[in-house]
Structures are given as C-alpha cells and as structure tokens.
C-alpha positions, 0 to 999 in steps of 0.5 A: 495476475490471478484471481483477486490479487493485487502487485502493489509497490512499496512508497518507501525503503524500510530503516530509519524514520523521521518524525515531524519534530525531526527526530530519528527512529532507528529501524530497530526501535520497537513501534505498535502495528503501523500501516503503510502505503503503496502504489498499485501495479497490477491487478487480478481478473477479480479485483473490483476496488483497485486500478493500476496506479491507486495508492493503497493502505496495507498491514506490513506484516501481512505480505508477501515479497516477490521479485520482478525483473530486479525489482520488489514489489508486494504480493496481496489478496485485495481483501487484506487492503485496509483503503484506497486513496484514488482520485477517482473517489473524488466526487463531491466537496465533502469526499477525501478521495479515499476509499475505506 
C-alpha cells in the first residue's frame, strides 16, 4: 500500500436488501445517497486514523474496486473515510467507539 490509501473490504454483497419490518428492496429500487461499512485490510505509510481490522464508514459511489488474488476489495484514499468504529476509541463511559 502506498501514500495514504486504505484497502478495506465490503460487509455486505450489493442486491437486494431487508428492512426492519421485513420487506424486500430490490437492488434496482431507486434510494438516496447510503453509506456503507467495511472492514479494513491494509494501510498506506501515511494513514494515521485507520489500523488493519477497523470498520470503516465510506460513500459507495466513491470507489474504486481491485481484485486480489480472487477476491474484491476497495481501494481509497483515507480523507474520502466518513468514520471509524474501532475499540480502541473505547475509552470512557460516554465513548461510542467511533471515530468521526
């Protein structure tokens, strides 16, 4: 990895979705801007917020896919990062474990 990008891979597979109540959403249904999460697997020199194994909150649409040995994963600059969940940011009482 170079610079201050970040390899993170996807939670979940893109389709269809459930919501709470149950219902189905088609991946062809028309939403608003949704961000999703990923898990980070590597990091450039010169990332300072982000570790290997941090859950990460990023704009879908914003991306760019590489494929590694069979498998897809996302490639990112650590600024285009919206927030990390880590429990490292787990501190005191009043701390969500998220970084924003």
């Amino acid at each position: 990895m170079l610079h201050d990008r970040v390899l993170v891979r996807t939670d979940t597979i893109e389709g269809e979705r459930r919501s709470t109540g149950g219902i189905v959403i088609p991946a062809t249904a028309a939403v608003g801007r949704r961000l999703a999460w990923a898990e980070v697997v590597a990091v450039g020199q010169n990332v300072r917020a982000v570790e290997p194994g941090d859950r990460v909150l990023y704009d879908p649409e914003d991306r760019a896919e590489v494929e590694v040995r069979g498998v897809a994963y996302v490639l990112m600059r650590e600024r285009d990062l919206h927030a990390v969940a880590a429990d490292r940011f787990e501190g005191s009482e009043d701390s969500t474990g998220l970084y924003l």
